[in-house]
N, C-alpha and C positions, 0 to 999 in steps of 0.2 A: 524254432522257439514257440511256435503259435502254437503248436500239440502239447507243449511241455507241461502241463498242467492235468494231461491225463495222464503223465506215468505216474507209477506208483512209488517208492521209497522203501525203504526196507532199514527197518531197526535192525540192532546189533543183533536183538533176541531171532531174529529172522521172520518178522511179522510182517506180512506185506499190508500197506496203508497209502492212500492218497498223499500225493508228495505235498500238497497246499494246507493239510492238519496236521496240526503238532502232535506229537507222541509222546505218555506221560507217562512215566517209567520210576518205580521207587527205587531199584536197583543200583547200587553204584555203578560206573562206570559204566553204565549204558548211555546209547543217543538220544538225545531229544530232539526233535523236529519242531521248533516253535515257529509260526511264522511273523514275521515280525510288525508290531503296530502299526498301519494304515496300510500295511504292503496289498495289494490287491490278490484276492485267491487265487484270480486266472494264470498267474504268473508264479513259476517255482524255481528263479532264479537267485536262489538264495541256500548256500550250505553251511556246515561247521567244519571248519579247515581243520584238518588230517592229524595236524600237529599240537593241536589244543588237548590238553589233558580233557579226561571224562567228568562232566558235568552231571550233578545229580539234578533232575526234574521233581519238582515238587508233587505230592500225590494228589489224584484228582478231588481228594475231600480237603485241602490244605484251602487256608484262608488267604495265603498270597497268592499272586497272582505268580504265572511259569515266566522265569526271566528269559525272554529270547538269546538261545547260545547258537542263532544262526547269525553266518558274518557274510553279508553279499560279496560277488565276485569283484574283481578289480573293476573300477568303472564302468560305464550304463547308468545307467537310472537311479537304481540301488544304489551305488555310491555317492551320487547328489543326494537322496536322502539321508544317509545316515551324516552327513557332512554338513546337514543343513544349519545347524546353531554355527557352525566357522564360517559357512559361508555367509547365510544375514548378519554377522559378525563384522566379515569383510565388506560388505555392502552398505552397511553404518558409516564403516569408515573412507567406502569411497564415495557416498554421498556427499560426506562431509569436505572431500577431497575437489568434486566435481562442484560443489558448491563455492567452494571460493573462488574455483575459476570463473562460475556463469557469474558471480557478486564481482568480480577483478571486473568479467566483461561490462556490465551493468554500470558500473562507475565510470565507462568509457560513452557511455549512451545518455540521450537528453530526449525530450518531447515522450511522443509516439512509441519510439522506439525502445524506449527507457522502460516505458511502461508496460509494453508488450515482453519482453525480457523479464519484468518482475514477475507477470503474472504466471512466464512457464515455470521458471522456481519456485512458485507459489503452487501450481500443479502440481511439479516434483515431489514437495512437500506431504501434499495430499496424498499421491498414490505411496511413498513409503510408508506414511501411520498405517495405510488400507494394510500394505502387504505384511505387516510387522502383525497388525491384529491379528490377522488372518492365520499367520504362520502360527505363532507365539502362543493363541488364546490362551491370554492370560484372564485367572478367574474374575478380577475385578476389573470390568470392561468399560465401566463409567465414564471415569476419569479418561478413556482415549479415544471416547466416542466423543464425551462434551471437546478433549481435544481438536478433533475432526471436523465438528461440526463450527469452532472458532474457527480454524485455516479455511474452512468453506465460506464460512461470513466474508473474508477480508480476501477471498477470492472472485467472492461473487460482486465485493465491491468494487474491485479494479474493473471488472467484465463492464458492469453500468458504468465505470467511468470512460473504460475502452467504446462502447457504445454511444456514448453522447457525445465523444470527440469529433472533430473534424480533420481530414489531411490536412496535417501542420500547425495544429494546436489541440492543446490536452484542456479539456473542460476542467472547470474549475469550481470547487464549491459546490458539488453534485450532491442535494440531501440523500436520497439514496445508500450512497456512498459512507457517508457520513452516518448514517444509522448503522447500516451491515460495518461499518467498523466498528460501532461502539460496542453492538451488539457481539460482534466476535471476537471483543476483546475480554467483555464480561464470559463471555464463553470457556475461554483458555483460563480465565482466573477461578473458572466454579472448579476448572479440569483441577489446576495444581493443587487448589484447597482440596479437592479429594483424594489429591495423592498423596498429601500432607496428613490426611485424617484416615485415610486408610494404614499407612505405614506408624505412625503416631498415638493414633486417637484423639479422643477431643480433648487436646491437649491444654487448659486454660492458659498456661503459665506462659508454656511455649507462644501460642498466638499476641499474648499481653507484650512478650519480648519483642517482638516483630514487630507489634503494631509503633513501639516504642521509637523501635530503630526507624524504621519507616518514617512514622511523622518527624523524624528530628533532622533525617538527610532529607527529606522532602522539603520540609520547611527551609532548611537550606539554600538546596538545589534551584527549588522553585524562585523563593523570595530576589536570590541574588545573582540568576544567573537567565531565568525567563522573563522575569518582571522586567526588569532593566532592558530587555531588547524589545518591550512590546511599544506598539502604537500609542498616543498619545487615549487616554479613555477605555484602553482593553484592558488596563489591571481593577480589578473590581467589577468588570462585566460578569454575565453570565456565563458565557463561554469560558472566560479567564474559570473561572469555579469549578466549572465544569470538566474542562483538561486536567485542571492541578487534584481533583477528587480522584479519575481516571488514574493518574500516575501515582499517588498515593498508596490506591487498591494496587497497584502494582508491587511497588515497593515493599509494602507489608507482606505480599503472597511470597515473592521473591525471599524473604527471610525467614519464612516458614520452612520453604524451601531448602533451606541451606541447613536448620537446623536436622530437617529429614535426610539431609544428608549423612550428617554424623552421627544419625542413627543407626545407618545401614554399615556392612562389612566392607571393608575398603575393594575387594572383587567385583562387588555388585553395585558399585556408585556410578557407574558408566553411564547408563540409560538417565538417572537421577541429573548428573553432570550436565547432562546435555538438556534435559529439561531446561534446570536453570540458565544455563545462556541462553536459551530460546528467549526465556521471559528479560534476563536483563535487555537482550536487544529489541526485545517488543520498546520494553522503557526506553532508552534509546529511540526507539522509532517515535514514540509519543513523544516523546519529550522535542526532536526536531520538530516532529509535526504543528507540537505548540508555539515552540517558538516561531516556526516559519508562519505559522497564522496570526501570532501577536505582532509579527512587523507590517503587514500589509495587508493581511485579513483575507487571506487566499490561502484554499487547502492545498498544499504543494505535495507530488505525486513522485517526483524525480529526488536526484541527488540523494545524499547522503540518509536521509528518509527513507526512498527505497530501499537502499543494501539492508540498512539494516531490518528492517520488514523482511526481506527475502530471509535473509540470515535464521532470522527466528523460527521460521519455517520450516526451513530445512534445519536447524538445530532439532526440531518436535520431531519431524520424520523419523531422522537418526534416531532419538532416542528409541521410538516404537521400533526401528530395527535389530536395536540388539537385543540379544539375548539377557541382561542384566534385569529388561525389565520386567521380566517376570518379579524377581527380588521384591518390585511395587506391592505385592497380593501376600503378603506375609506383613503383620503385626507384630513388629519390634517392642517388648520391653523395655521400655529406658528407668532410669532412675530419675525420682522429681531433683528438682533443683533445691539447693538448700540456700540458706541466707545468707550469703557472705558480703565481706565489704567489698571486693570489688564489683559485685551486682547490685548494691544499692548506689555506689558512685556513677554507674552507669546512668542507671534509673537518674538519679541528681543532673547527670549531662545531659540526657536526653531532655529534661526540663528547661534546660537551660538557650535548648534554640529559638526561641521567638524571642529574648532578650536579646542575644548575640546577632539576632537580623536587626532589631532595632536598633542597636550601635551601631554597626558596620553601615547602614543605609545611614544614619544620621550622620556618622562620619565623611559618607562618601557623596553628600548631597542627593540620595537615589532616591526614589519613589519606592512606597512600600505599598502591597494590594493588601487591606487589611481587613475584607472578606478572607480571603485565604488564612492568613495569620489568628484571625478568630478561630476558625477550623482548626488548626494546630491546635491553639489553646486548649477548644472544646475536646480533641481527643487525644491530648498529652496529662493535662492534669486528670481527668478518671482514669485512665490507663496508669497512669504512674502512681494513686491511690489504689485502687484494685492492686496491682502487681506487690505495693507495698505489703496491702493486706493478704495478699499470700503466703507472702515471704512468712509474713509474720506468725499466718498461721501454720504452717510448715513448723516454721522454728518450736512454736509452744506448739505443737502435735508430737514432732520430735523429742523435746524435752519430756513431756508428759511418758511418750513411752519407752525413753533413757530410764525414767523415774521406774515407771512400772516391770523394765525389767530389774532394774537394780534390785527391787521389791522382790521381785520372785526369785532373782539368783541368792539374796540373804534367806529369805524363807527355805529356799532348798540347801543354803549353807547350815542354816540352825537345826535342820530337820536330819540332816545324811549323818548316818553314823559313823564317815570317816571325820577323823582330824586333818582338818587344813593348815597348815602354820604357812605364811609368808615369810623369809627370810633374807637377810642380807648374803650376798656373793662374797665368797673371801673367807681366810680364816675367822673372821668373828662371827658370820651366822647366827646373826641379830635378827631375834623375833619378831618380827615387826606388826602379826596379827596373829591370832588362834583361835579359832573358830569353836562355840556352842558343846563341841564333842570330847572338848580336851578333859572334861571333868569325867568321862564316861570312860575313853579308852585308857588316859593315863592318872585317873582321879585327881586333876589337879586343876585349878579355875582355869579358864582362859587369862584371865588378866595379871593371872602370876607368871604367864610363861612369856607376857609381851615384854622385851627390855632383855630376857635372858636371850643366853647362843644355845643354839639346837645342839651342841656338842654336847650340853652337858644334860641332854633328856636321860633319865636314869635305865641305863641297858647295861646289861652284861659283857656285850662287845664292845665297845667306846673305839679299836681303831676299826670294826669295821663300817662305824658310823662314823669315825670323821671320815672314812676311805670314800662315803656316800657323797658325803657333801663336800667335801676340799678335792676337788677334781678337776678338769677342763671343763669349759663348755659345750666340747664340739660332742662328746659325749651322751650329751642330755637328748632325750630322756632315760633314765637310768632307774634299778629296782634293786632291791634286797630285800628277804625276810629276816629280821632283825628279832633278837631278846628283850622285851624291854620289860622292867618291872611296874605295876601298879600303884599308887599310892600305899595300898592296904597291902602290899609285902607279895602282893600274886606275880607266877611268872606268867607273864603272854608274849605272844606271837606276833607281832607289827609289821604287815607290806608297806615301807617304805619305799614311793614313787617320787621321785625327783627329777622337774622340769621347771623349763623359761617361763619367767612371767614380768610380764612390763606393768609397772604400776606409776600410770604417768609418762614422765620423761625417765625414771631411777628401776633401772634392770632388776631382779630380783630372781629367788629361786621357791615355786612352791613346791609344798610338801606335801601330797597324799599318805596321810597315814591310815592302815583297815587294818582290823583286828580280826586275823587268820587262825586263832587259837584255835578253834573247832577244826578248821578244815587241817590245822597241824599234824593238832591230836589222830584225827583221822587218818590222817598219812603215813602216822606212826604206826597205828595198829594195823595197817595195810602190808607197811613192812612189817613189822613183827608176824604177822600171817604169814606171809611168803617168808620167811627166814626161820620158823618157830614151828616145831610141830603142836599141833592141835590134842590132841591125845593127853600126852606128858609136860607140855608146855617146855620142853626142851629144845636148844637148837634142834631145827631137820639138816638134812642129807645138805640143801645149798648154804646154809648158813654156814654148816661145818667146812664145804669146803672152800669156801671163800673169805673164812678164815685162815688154813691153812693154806691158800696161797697165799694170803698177804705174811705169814710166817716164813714162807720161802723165799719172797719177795724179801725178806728182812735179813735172813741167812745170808743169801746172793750177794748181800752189798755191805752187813755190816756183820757179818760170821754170826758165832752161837749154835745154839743147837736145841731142839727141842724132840718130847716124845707125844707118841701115839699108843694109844691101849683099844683094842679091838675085841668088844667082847662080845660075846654071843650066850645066851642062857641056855643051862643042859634040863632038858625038862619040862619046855614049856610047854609042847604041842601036846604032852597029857592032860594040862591043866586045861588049853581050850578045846580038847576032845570030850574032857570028861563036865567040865564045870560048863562048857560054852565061853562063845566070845564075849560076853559082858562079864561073865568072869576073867578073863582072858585080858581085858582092858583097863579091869581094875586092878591086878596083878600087874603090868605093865605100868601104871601109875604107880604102885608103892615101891617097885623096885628101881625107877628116874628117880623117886625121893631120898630112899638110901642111897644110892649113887652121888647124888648131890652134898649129901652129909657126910661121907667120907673121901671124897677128894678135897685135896688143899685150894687155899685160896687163889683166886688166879687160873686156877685148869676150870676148865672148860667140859662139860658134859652135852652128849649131843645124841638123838636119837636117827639112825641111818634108815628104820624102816623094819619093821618085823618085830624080830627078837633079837634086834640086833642094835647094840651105841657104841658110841667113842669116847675116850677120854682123852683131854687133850691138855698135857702138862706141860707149862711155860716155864715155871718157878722152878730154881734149884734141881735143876737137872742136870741126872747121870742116871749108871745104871741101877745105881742102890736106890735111888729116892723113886724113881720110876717103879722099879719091885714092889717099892712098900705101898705106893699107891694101888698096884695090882694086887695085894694081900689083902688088903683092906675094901676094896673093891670084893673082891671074892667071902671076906668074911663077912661082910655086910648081908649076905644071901642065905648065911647059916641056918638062920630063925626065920620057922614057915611064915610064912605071909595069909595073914586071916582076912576074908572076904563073907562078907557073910555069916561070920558065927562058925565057917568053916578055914582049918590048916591047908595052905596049899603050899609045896616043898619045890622049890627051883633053884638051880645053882646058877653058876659061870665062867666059862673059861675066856681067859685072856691070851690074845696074841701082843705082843711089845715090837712096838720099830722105833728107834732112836735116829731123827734126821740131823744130820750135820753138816748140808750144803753139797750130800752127793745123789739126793734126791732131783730128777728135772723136772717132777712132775705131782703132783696132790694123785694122782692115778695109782703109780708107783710107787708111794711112800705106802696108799692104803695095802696094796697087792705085796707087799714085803709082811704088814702086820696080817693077812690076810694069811700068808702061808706059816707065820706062827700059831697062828689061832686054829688054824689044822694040824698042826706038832700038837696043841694043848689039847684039841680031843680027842689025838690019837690016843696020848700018853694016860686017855685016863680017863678025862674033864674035872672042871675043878680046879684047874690049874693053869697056868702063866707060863709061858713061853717065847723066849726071844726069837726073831730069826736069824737062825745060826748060822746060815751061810755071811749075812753083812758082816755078822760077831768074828768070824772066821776072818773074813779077809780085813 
């Protein structure tokens, strides 16, 4: 394994390269050699297993970075790394596991020994933040350094207190001690406020809430459940002040907390989670530790104090080893709070604990420290004014830009050239608004059309506009190009859109109306292009036949019969050899227009292409009426056609096929007229001729 780093590797392409550089290949399904982030270069135990499809590598001008598609071998080394978030995962969780044992054992221990036992938990502690940062480096490092350096403080105070002890009694009331805790308690409270304001930002409202909550279970907690155990002379001390400030700063950080919690994705609350119990049982720890100093005025080291002190510690450690706390280094978006009534009843309770300690102590004969109780006062009622004025201004910023948009969506309602109607659901289709535009697309006020039902908007189709609107719901959103008439007698074009609209608590249906007449129009002459020859303005070659299919289509299912006249001009190619093609074109024009004027009403004239149309007779067909349309067709051609101040002579001969449902094809009906119309110029031109073989059989 120790040479392994000077062999070589070998891409697919057959390029030999140093096995410890990635290979960067645009190619599909070629190898990449990446090696993988921290992996060490001396070492090239790392491949891409056999069975993994072809991975493309990015090129080496590409702005990402090359994703490593090497997979280390089964265990060694390489597999602890790439395992490493499951494993500090699992070591969260068996810290947290080993922790309640060494806290189980701790609750079994007194003096000396009690003490010595806190402080290795206490150590514990410490090296997991270490190893969590270290692994983890997470970008905002602050917040778990000042953590670190709090579990140091109240590490370093048990040390001074283990050092001033004697065998067989724990000193007591060690200043020292009593600094390095205060001071690493303010230390973990600067941590959580950064983690609170890293994940948050400077949250006004948020922190007001806290502060809120805070002083009112403090005021609480304090007034009726520490005061009451203290020494005769310790409530209103300095100390007494001092503790109950301490646990306060706690309590508010603690609900900062909780709201950073529900900031974060429910995945990534882990790390967060464990914070917070850390700090609840810090409080806990302070709060014993007041008490036990308000009965006898001795800092007490053991019992119930300890655990939870340990606890917290190792709570912080855990957090810094898993992996969630990364999550901490990302700035959530939240939404502000808005003014509801149940957050000013709150705010109202929260006001209301330094009255509710005055009863309950005046009811129960207690003693009340009314140092402390001023302090409530002093930071409940500005906080709960602030917090008011929030609300409040929240609320009128809100409203203001309710108002302002209302403002802009009327300004864009009067402004947009669609019609809006609001509607009632149901056969009545009660107007119940119409917007600015109704004079413009339908020439009618708005205020004429509110009260009426949209049924009876004046259209030409009426069921396919009720079929619009009396419909299900599940349907919606739904469209039609609808007929609709003008006031001033015009037809236009109306894209009627029909969807849900909540107006209030009362369902509703609105209406987008756009007036599509141009683009109609447009559409029409698109098709008339494609269906129309350009030339003679005649159907062309697909118009024609896509009439006579739908002819056939009509025979097939409901019998009848109709004819075909295939004519060709005898004559023409003189006309554009001699005159030229613009002569040629204008001759072509007047002879589509005779054509036109002597067939009957009903048939259908159609240019195939050349010198060559169709006639296509629907009415009163047989074989006589067909003839006389081929007569008349052909004597239409008699008299020269003048172009220019000059005669130019062309005839026509007509081939006839009469369909009567034993046609299967518009191909075959032409090809039947097709070989009459070669009987008419054999025979002659000039002349009409059936195909006698159909006539025959």
């Amino acid at each position: 394994m120790g040479g392994s780093s000077a062999r070589a590797s070998r891409s697919s392409s057959g390029t030999s390269m140093p096995a410890r550089w990635p290979t960067r290949c645009c190619a599909a399904g070629t190898t990449a050699r990446v090696r993988p982030a921290g992996w060490p270069l001396a070492s090239s135990r790392w491949y891409r297993s056999r069975a993994d499809p072809p991975r493309r590598a990015p090129c080496a001008f590409s702005p990402a970075p090359i994703t490593p598609t090497m997979e280390p071998r089964a265990g060694g080394i390489m597999g602890a790394w790439q395992d490493r978030e499951a494993r500090l995962s699992q070591a969260s969780v068996g810290l947290v596991i080993v922790g309640a044992l060494g806290v189980a054992r701790l609750g079994q221990l007194d003096g000396l020994s009690a003490l010595w036992w806190r402080f290795g938990l206490v150590v514990a502690g410490i090296v997991a933040v270490v190893v969590g940062v270290v692994a983890h480096r997470p970008r905002r490092r602050r917040a778990w350094l000042l953590l670190l350096a709090g579990i140091c403080a109240s590490a370093a105070g048990d040390l001074v207190v283990l050092l001033s002890s004697t065998p067989g009694s724990v000193a007591a009331n060690v200043p020292a001690d009593a600094w390095l805790t205060a001071a690493g308690g303010g230390l973990v409270l600067l941590a959580m406020l950064d983690v609170t304001v890293g994940v948050r930002g400077r949250d006004v409202g948020s922190g007001l809430d806290a502060l809120l909550l805070a002083a009112a279970v403090w005021t609480l907690l304090w007034q009726l459940l520490v005061v009451p155990a203290g020494a005769p002379g310790w409530a209103g001390s300095g100390t007494e002040l001092a503790g109950g400030l301490q646990v306060l700063l706690f309590v508010a950080v603690l609900g900062l907390l909780v709201r950073t919690i529900r900031a974060l994705p429910v995945r990534e609350r882990a790390a967060t989670l464990l914070l917070a119990a850390a700090l609840a049982a810090a409080i806990g720890a302070f709060l014993l530790g007041a008490i036990g100093q308000a009965v006898d005025g001795i800092a007490h080291h053991g019992g119930a104090r300890a655990i939870f002190g340990a606890v917290a510690n190792l709570m912080a450690g855990a957090a810094a080893l898993h992996p969630s706390m990364r999550a901490l280094d990302v700035r959530r978006v939240t939404a502000s709070d808005g003014f509801t009534a149940g957050r000013s009843v709150a705010v109202g309770l929260a006001l209301l604990a330094p009255p509710v300690v005055l009863l309950v102590t005046q009811l129960l004969g207690a003693g009340v420290a009314l140092g402390s109780l001023a302090v409530a006062w002093i930071v409940l009622v500005p906080a709960v004014l602030a917090r008011l004025h929030l609300l409040g201004a929240g609320r009128d910023a809100a409203l203001l830009e309710a108002a302002a948009s209302d403002g802009r969506l009327r300004s864009l309602v009067a402004h947009t050239g669609d019609l809006l109607l609001i509607v009632d659901p149901g056969p009545s289709a009660r107007i119940r608004y119409a917007s600015p535009a109704a004079t413009r697309v339908l020439g009618i006020p708005p205020e004429h059309l509110v009260g009426t039902s949209a049924l009876d908007l004046p259209t030409d189709d009426p069921s396919a506009l009720r079929g619009l609107l009396v419909r299900d719901a599940e349907t919606l959103p739904r469209a039609a190009d609808l007929p609709l008439r003008h006031r001033d007698g015009d037809g236009r074009w109306i894209q009627v859109v029909v969807d849900r609209y909540i107006e209030g608590s009362r369902p509703a249906l609105v209406l987008t109306l756009s007036d599509i007449t141009d683009r109609k129009q447009s559409e029409m002459r698109w098709v008339r292009a494609a269906h129309h020859d350009a030339l003679t303005g005649l159907v062309n070659r697909r118009g024609i036949e896509e009439r006579l299919e739908q002819h056939l289509g009509r025979l097939a299912t409901q019998g009848g019969r109709f004819g075909v006249l295939l004519c060709d001009l005898d004559g023409f190619k003189a006309v554009n050899d001699t005159g030229g093609h613009l002569v040629g074109d204008e001759v072509l024009r007047h002879v589509a227009a005779r054509f036109r004027r002597v067939v009957r009403d009903g048939d259908d004239v159609a240019r195939l292409g050349g010198d060559e149309f169709v006639v296509l007779g629907t009415s009163a067909v047989d074989e006589r009426a067909l003839e006389q349309v081929a007569d008349r067709v052909i004597a239409s051609l008699r008299e020269p056609i003048v172009v220019s101040g000059m005669p130019w002579r062309v005839g026509v001969s007509v081939g006839m096929a009469l369909a009567d449902g034993t046609d299967a094809s518009v191909g075959r009906l032409l090809r039947r007229a097709d070989v009459a119309l070669y009987q008419a110029k054999g025979a002659g031109k000039g002349l009409a001729r059936w195909d006698t073989t159909v006539l025959t059989s």
